[in-house]
C-alpha positions in Angstrom: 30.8 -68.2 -57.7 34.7 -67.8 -57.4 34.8 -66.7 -61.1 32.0 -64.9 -60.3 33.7 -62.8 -57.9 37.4 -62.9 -59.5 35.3 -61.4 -62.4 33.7 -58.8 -60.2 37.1 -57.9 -58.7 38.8 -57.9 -62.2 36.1 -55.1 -63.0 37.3 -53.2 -59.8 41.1 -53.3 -61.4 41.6 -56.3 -59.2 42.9 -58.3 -61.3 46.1 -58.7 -63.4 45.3 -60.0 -66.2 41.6 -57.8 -67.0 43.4 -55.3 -69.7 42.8 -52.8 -68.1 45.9 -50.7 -66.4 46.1 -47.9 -64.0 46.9 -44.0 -65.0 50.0 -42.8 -64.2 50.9 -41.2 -61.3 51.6 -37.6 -61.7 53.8 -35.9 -58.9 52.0 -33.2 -56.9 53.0 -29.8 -56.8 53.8 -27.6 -54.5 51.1 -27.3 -51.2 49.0 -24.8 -51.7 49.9 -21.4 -49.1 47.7 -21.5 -46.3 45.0 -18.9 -45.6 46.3 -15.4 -44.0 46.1 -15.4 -40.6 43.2 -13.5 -39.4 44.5 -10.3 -37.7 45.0 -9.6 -34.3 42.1 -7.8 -32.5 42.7 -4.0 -32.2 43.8 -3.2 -29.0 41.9 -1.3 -26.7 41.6 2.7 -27.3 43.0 4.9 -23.9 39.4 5.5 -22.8 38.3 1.8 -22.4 37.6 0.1 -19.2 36.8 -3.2 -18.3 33.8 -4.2 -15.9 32.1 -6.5 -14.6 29.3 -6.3 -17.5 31.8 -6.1 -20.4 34.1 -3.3 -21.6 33.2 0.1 -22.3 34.4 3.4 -23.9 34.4 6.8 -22.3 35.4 10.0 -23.5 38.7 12.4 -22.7 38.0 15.7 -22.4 41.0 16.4 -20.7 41.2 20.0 -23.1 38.2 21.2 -22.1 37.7 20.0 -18.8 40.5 18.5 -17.1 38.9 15.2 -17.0 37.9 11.8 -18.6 33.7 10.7 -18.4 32.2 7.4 -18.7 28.2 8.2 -18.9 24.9 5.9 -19.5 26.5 2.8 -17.8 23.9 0.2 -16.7 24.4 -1.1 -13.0 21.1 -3.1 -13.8 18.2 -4.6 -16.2 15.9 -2.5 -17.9 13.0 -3.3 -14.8 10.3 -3.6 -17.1 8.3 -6.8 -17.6 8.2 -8.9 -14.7 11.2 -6.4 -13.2 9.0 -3.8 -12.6 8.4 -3.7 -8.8 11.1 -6.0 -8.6 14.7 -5.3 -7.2 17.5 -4.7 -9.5 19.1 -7.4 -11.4 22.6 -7.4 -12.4 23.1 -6.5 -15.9 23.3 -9.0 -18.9 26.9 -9.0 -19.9 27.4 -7.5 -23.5 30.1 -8.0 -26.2 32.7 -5.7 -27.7 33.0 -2.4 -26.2 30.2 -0.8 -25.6 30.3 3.1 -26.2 29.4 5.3 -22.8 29.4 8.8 -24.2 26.4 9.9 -23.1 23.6 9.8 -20.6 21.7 7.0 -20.4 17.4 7.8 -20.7 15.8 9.5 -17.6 13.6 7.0 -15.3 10.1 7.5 -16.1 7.9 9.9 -14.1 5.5 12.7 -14.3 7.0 15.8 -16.0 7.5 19.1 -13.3 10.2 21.4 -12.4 13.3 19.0 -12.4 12.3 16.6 -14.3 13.7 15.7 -17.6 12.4 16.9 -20.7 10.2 15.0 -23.2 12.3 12.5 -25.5 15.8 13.1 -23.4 16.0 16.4 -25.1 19.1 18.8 -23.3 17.9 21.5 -21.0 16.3 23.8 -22.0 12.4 25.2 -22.6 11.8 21.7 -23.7 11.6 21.1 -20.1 8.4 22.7 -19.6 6.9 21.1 -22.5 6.9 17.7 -20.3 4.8 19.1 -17.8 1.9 17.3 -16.7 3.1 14.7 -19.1 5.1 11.6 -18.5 8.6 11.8 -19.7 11.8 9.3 -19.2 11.6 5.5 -19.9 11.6 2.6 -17.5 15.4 1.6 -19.0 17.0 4.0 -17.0 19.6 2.2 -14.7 22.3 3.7 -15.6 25.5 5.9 -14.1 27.9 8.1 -14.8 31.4 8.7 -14.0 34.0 11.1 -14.1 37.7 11.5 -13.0 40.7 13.3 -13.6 42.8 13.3 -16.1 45.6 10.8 -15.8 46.4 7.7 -13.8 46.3 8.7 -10.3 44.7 5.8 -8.5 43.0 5.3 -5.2 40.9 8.3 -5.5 38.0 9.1 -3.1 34.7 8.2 -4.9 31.8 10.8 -4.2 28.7 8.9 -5.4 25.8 11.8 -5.7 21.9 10.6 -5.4 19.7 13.5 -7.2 16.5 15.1 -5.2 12.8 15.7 -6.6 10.4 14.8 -3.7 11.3 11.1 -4.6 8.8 11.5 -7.8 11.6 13.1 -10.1 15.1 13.9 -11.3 17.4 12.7 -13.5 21.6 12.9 -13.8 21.4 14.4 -16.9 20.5 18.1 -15.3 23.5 20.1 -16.0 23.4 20.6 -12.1 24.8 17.5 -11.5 27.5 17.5 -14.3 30.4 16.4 -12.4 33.1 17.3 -14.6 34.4 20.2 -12.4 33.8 18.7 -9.0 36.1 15.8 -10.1 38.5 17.8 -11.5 38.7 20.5 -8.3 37.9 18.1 -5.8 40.6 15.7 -7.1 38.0 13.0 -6.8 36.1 10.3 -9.1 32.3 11.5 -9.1 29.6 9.1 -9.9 26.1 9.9 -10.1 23.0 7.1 -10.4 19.5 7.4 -11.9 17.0 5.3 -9.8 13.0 4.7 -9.5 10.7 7.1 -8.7 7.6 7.7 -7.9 5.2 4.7 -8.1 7.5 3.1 -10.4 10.1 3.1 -7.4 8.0 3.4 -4.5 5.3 1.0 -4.6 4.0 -1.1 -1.1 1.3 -3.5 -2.5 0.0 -6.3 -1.1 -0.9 -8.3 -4.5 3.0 -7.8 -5.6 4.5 -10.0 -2.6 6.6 -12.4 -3.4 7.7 -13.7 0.2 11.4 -12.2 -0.7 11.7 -9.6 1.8 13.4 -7.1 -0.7 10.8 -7.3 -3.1 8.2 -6.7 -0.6 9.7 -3.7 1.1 8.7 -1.8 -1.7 11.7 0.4 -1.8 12.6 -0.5 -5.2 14.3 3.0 -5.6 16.2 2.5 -2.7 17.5 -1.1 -3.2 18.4 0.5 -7.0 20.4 2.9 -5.1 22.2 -0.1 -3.3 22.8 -1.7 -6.7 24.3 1.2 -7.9 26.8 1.4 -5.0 27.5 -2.5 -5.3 28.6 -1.8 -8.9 30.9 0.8 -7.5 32.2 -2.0 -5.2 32.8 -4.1 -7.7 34.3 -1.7 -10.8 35.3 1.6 -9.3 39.1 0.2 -9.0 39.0 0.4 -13.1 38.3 4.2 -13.2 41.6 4.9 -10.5 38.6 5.1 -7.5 39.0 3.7 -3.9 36.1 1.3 -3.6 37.1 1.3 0.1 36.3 5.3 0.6 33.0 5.9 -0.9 31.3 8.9 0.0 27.7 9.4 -0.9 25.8 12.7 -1.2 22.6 13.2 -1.8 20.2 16.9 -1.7 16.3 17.0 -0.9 14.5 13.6 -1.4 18.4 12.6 -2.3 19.0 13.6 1.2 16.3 11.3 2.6 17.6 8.3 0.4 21.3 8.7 2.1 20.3 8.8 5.8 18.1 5.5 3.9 21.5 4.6 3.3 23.1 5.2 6.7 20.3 3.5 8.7 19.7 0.2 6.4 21.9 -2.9 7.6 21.5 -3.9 3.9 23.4 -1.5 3.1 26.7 -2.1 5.4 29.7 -1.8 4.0 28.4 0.1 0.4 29.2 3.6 1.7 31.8 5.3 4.0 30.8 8.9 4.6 27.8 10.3 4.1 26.7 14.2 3.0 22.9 14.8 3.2 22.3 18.0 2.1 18.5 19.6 3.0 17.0 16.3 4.0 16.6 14.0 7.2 15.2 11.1 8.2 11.9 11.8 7.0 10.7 8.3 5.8 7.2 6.6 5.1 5.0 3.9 7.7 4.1 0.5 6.1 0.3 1.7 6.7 0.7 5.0 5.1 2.1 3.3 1.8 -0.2 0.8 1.4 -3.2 3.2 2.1 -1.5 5.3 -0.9 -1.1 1.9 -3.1 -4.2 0.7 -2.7 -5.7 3.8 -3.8 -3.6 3.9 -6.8 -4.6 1.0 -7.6 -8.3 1.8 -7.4 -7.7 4.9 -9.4 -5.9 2.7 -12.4 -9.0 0.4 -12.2 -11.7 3.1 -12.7 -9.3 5.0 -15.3 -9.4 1.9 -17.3 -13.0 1.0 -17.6 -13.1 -2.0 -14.8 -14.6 0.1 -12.2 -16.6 3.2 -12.0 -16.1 3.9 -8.5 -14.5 2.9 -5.3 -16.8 0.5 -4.2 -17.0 -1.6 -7.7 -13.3 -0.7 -7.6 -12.9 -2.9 -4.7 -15.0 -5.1 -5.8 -13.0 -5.9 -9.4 -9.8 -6.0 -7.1 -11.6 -8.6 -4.9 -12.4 -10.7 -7.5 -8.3 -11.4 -8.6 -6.3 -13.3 -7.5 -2.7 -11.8 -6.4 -0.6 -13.1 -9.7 -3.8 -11.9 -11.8 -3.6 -7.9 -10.4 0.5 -8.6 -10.3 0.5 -9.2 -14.0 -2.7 -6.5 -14.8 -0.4 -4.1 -13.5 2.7 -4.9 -15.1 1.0 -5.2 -18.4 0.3 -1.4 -18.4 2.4 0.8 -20.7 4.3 3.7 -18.3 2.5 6.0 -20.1 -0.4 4.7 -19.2 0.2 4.7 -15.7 1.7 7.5 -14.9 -1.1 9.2 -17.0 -2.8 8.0 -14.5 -1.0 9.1 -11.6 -0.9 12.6 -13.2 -4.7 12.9 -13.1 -5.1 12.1 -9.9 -3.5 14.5 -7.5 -5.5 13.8 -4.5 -3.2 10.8 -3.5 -0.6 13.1 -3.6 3.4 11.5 -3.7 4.4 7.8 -3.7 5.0 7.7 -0.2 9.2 7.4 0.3 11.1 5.4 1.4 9.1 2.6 3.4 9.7 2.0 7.2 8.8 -1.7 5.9 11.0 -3.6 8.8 13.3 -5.2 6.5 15.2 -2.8 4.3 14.7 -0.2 6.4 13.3 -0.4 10.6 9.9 0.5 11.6 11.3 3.1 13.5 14.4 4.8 12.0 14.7 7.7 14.1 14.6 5.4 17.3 17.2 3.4 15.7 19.5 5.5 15.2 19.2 7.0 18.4 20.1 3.6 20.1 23.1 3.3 18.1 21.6 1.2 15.3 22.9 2.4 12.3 26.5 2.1 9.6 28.5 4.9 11.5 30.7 6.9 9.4 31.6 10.5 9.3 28.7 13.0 8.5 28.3 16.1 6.4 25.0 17.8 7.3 23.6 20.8 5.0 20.6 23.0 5.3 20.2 26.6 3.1 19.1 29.5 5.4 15.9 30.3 2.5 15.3 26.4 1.7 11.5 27.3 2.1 11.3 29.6 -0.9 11.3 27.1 -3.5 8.0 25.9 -2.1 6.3 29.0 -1.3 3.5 29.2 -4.1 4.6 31.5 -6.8 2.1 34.0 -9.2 3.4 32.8 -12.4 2.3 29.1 -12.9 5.1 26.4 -13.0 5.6 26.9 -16.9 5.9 30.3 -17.0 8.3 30.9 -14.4 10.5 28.3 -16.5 10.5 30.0 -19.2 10.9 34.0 -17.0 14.3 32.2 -15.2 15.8 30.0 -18.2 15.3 33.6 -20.4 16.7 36.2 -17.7 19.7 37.4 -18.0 21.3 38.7 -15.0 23.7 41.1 -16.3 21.1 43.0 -18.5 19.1 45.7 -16.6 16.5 44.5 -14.7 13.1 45.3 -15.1 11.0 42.8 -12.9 10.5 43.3 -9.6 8.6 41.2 -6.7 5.6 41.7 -7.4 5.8 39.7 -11.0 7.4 36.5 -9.2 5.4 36.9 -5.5 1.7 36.8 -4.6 0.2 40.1 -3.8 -0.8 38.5 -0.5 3.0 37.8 0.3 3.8 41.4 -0.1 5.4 43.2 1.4 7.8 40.7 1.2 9.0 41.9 5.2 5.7 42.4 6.2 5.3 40.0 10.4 3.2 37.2 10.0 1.9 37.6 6.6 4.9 38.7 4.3 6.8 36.2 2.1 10.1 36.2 4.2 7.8 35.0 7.0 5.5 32.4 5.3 8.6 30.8 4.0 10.4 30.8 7.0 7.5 28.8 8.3 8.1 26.3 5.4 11.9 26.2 5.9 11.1 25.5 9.7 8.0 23.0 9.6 9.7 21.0 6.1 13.5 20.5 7.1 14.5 22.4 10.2 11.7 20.7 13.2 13.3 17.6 12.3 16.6 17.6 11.7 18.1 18.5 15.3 17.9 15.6 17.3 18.9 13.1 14.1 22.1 14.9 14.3 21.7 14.5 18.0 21.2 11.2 18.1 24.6 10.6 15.5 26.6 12.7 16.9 26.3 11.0 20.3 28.2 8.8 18.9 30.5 10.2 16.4 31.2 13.4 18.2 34.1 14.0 16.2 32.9 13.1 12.7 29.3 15.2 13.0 29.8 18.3 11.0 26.6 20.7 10.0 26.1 23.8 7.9 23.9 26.9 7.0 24.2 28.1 3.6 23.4 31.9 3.4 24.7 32.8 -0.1 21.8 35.2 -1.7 24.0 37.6 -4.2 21.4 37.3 -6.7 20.0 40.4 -8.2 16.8 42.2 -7.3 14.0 40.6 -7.5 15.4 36.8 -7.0 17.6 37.7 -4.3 14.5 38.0 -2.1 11.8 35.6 -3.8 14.5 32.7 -3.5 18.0 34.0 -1.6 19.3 31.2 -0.6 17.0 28.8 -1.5 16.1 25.3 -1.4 18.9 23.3 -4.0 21.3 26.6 -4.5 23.9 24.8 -2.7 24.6 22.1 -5.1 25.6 24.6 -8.2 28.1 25.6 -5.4 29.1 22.2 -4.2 29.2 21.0 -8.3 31.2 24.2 -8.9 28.4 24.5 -12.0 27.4 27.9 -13.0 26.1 27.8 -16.7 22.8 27.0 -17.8 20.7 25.5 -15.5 17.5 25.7 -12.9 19.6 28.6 -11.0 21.5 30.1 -13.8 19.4 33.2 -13.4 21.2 33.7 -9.9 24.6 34.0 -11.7 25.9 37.1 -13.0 29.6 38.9 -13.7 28.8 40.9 -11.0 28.3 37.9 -8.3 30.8 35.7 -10.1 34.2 36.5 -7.7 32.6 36.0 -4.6 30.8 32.9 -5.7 33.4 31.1 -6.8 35.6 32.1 -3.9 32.3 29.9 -2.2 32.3 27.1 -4.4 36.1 27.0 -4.2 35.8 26.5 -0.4 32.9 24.0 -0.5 34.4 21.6 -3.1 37.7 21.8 -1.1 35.6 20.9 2.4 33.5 18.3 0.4 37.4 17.2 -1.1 38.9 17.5 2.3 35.9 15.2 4.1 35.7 12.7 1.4 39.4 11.8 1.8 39.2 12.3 6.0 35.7 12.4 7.4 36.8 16.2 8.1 35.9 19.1 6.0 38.4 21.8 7.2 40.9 23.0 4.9 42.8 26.3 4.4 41.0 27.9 2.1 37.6 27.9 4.0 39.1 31.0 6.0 37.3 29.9 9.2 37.4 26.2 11.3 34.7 24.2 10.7 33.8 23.2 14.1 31.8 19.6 15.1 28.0 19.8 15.5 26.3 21.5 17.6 28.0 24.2 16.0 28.0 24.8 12.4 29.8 27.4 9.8 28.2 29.6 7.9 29.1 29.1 4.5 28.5 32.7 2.3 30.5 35.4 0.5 29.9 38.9 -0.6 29.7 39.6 -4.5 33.6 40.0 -4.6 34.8 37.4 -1.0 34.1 35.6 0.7 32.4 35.4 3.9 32.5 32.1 5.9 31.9 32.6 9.7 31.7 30.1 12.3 29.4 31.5 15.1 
């Protein structure tokens, strides 16, 4: 066995004596040169910012516009899936640098006046082509930001919530382009999509969780929240003051901020508020759910389970909670807000909720007592705010089309009776005219209410309650009395935006040096209060006194024409 094995090891070159020898060694040459080093990442271009998501690139436009944008920024998941009729969810972190150069899609809803048009398409007579038709997309969480050109930090942050009866809107509208309000105002200008309609607004029973968020059904309004918590959080990045925050909101945006003032979920989000035609006019728990239980009737005969409301009921019945939550959630938004489109006799998702949680049973009470986040307050009604609403002759389409194609400084050849009702006319005519019908619906829509909220907050903030009356109606014959100063005029003013738009037919050469002598003095009051709580600057040409009195904010067609009576 041992010569066995010296054998086996001889074969191996163990041995000595075997024959066999080993190959001579050859000296190695030189070590081969490593790999190049892999290069260094590029830095980051002037226009990127780091959040709390992941990076992203904006856009200077300092040439044109004085400022620097950051636009289609998600503050939170897409809520589709099991997010829909959820609250908002942080957004998933992404990679790289993610380009923010334009506008992010418009929530989904029903297509009217100021909604979005089909496909994100820009503004323009595509708009009307989404009527009656559902337009945006459920991915829609997204904001915008813009600032001034340069490195000035601790900025005053104006966050703006769009209006649209809580059922539309979108910040896309060139309305709300804050470009020039950042730039005059000396401000950074953030504006938020959120929920609407039944998509935002939704108290129904078979979607309770237990969480009392999700159960308020304010989805729109905790969206709102999210938005301003990513503020919190990021604004710093874009030379903003995260602790001086002013929000502004017009119409149903209006609502949503005194939302905002009274909710305890929202302490601490906001600083100052600016509610501009809209109060506390908010939603009962029994009123919503009469709405979303109807809704969901109507979704169950539209889609073959039911043929009326009593097998409605019945189909409903026979589900369990999870079974009609995920029924419901499995519909396309298309689908549903077909739906909602065909059936007009449950008129608007109720908004926002009095639900006890996210918002009191009895907001007006509450605020009244003292319950609410105190901070300074900017209070805004138009003198003709009823107009928009008034029922005009040419249908909803139409009338687009007539505004977006007139051009104010060509001569004019229509006249009041092409935009107003033969019944309104004459337009001065007591009881019966249009000046009169729509001062009812200026009256019994905004103005009943609103008194005694600013009552009740100024009975505490004496000194930080400021309210005014728009009056500006320079527009030329016909529109200056079929909408004069009418319902959402203000913003243009307050944006300092004067090109194409929902109003652009109000803006001509002839109007354009007193306007802008306006806008000039509102930015500067809405710059002024955003950095003090008070609005009073030189260039109003008046003092702005503390609620109960008011200015009157107007000019001629060459001044203007503030008065303070």
């Amino acid at each position: 066995m041992a010569a066995a094995a010296c054998m086996a090891l001889s074969a191996c070159g163990g041995g000595s004596d075997s024959g066999f020898s080993f190959p001579p060694i050859v000296p190695a040459g030189p070590p081969a040169a490593p790999p190049p080093a892999a290069p260094p990442p590029a830095a980051d271009g002037p226009m990127v910012r780091q959040t709390t998501a992941g990076k992203i690139e904006g856009v200077d436009d300092s040439a044109a516009t004085g400022t620097y944008s950051w636009k289609g920024i998600p503050f939170a998941q897409a809520p589709v899936g099991s997010l829909r009729w959820a609250p908002p969810t942080d957004p998933k972190p992404w990679e790289g640098v993610r380009a923010a150069s334009k506008f992010g899609h418009a929530c989904a809803q029903g297509g009217r006046y100021f909604s979005p048009a089909p496909n994100d398409a820009p503004f323009g007579l595509a708009v009307r082509e989404g009527f009656g038709k559902p337009v945006g997309d459920e991915d829609c969480l997204t904001l915008n930001i813009w600032r001034p050109a340069g490195d000035t930090t601790k900025l005053p942050v104006i966050v703006y919530i769009y209006g649209g009866s809580n059922i539309s809107g979108y910040t896309a509208d060139p309305g709300y382009d804050g470009a020039q309000l950042a730039k005059r105002g000396d401000a950074v200008v953030v504006t938020i999509n959120y929920r609407v309609g039944a998509l935002g607004w939704l108290d129904l029973p078979q979607l309770k969780t237990g969480n009392a968020s999700n159960d308020s059904g304010n989805f729109a309004l905790l969206d709102q929240m999210q938005a301003l918590k990513f503020v919190q959080a990021n604004i710093g990045a874009f030379g903003g003051d995260a602790g001086n925050v002013t929000v502004m909101g017009q119409s149903a945006g209006a609502v949503n901020t005194w939302g905002l003032v009274v909710s305890s979920a929202s302490a601490g989000l906001l600083h100052k508020a600016v509610p501009l035609s809209g109060g506390i006019a908010f939603a009962s728990r029994p009123t919503a759910q009469t709405y979303s239980k109807g809704l969901l009737n109507a979704i169950v005969i539209a889609d073959g389970k039911a043929t009326d409301t009593p097998t409605a009921d019945a189909w409903v019945a026979s589900q369990t909670d999870a079974q009609i939550a995920s029924y419901l959630r499995g519909l396309s938004a298309d689908k549903l807000l077909t739906i909602v489109l065909a059936n007009p006799q449950l008129g608007n998702a109720p908004a926002p909720i009095e639900d006890g949680t996210i918002l009191p049973v009895n907001s007006a009470a509450e605020v009244d007592a003292g319950r609410f986040n105190k901070m300074p307050m900017l209070i805004g009604n138009t003198r003709d705010e009823g107009t928009l609403f008034g029922g005009f002759k040419p249908s909803d389409y139409d009338r687009f089309g007539l505004q977006y194609n007139f051009n104010p400084d060509a001569p004019v050849t229509l006249t009041e009776a092409d935009l107003i009702k033969a019944s309104y006319l004459p337009v001065d005519q007591p009881l019966t005219g249009w000046k009169a019908w729509t001062n009812t619906l200026t009256n019994a829509i905004f103005l009943n209410i609103l008194p005694p909220q600013v009552d009740s907050v100024a009975k505490y903030l004496p000194t930080k309650t400021w309210y005014y009356r728009f009056d500006w109606s320079q527009q030329v014959a016909p529109f200056n009395t079929a909408y004069g100063a009418t319902h959402g005029l203000d913003t243009a003013f307050m944006f300092h935006n004067f090109g194409t738009g929902v109003f652009s037919f109000s803006f001509g050469e002839a109007n354009r040096p007193g306007r802008e002598a306006l806008s000039d003095a509102m930015v500067g009051s809405l710059s002024a209060f955003a950095r003090t709580g008070d609005p009073n600057h030189s260039g109003l040409g008046v003092t702005w006194p503390n609620w109960p009195r008011k200015i009157v904010l107007d000019a001629s067609k060459t001044q203007l024409q503030n008065s303070a009576p």
